[in-house]
C-alpha positions as CSV (number, residue, x, y, z in Angstrom):
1,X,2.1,-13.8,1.2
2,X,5.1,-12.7,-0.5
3,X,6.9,-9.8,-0.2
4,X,7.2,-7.4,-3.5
5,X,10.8,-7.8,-5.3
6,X,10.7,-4.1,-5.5
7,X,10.1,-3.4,-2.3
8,X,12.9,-1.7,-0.1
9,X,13.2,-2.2,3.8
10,X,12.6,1.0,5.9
11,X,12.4,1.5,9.6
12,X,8.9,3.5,10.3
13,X,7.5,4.9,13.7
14,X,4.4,2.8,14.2
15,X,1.0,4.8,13.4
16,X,-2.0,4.7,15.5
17,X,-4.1,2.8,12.9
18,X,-1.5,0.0,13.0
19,X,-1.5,-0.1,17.1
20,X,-5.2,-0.6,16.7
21,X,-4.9,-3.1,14.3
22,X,-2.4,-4.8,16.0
23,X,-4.4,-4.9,19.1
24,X,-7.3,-6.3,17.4
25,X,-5.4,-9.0,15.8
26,X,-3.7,-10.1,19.7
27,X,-6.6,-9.9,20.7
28,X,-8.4,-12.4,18.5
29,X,-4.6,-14.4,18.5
30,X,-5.4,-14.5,22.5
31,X,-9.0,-15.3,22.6
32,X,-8.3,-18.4,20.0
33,X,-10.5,-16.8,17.2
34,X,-10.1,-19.2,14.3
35,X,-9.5,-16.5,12.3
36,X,-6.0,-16.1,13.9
37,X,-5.3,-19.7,13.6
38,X,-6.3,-20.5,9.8
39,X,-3.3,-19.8,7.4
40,X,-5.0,-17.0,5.2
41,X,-3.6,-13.8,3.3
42,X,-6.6,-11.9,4.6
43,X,-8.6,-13.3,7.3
44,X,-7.5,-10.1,9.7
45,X,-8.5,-7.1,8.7
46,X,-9.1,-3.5,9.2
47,X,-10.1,-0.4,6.9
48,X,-6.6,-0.1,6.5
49,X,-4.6,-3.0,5.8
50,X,-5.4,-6.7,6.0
51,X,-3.3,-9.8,6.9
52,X,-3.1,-13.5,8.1
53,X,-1.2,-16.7,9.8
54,X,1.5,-17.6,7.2
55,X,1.4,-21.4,5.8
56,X,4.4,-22.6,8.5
57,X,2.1,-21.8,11.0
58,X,4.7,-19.4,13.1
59,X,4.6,-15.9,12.1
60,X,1.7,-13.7,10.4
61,X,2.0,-11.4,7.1
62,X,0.0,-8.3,6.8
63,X,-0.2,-5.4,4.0
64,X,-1.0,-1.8,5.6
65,X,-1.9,1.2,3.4
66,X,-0.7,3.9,5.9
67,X,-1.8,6.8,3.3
68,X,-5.2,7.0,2.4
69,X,-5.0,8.2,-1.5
70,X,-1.7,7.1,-2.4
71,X,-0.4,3.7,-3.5
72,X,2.1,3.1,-0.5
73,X,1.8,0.2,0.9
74,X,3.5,-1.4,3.7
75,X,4.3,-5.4,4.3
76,X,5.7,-7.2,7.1
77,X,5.6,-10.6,9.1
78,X,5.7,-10.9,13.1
79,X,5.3,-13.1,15.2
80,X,2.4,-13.4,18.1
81,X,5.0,-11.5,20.7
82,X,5.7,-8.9,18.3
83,X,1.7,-8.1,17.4
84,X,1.6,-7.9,21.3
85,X,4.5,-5.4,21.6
86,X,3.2,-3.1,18.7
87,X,-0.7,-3.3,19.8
88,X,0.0,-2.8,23.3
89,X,2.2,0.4,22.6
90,X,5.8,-1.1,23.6
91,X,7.1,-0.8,20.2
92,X,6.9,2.5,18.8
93,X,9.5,1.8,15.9
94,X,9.4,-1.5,13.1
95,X,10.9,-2.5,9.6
96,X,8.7,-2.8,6.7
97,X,9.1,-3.6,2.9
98,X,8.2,-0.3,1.7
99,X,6.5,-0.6,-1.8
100,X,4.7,1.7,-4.0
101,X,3.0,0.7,-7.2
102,X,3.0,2.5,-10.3
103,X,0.8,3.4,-13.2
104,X,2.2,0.1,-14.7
105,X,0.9,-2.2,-11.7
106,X,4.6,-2.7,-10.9
């Protein structure tokens, strides 16, 4: 999963939607759920933002809509330590590639 080109970097305070999601996905990462180990765009998911393990096999990309009605959207990669940090509450703060689409689809 690629990031938009007109997406701009921006450092948010982590929401509890994406805590829980985050949890969820460490979770399934720690049980050996396949569907942490297959390279997918999508495979993880939650009502607000979906993701996957990225083709090299070593981090995981996700999309998160953090406003319901709007076309914000949010996309990032971590690694395994990192969706531990954020889902267990150690990392309150992250960067994101901020990207908003317009009436265009731009």
């Amino acid at each position: 999963m690629a990031i938009h080109e007109n997406a701009s970097k921006t450092s948010i305070t982590v929401p509890d939607e994406l805590v829980d999601f985050m949890r969820d996905v460490f979770s399934r990462i720690d049980s050996g759920d396949d569907a942490a180990f297959i390279p997918s765009d999508d495979l993880l998911q939650c009502e607000t933002g979906y993701g996957g393990l990225s083709p090299d096999g070593k981090h995981y990309s996700f999309v998160f809509f953090p406003e319901r009605g709007t076309r914000v959207r949010w996309e990032f990669k971590l690694l395994a330590d990192e969706i531990d940090e954020i889902g267990s509450g150690f990392r309150k703060e992250m960067i994101v590639h901020r990207y908003e689409r317009t009436d265009d689809g731009a």
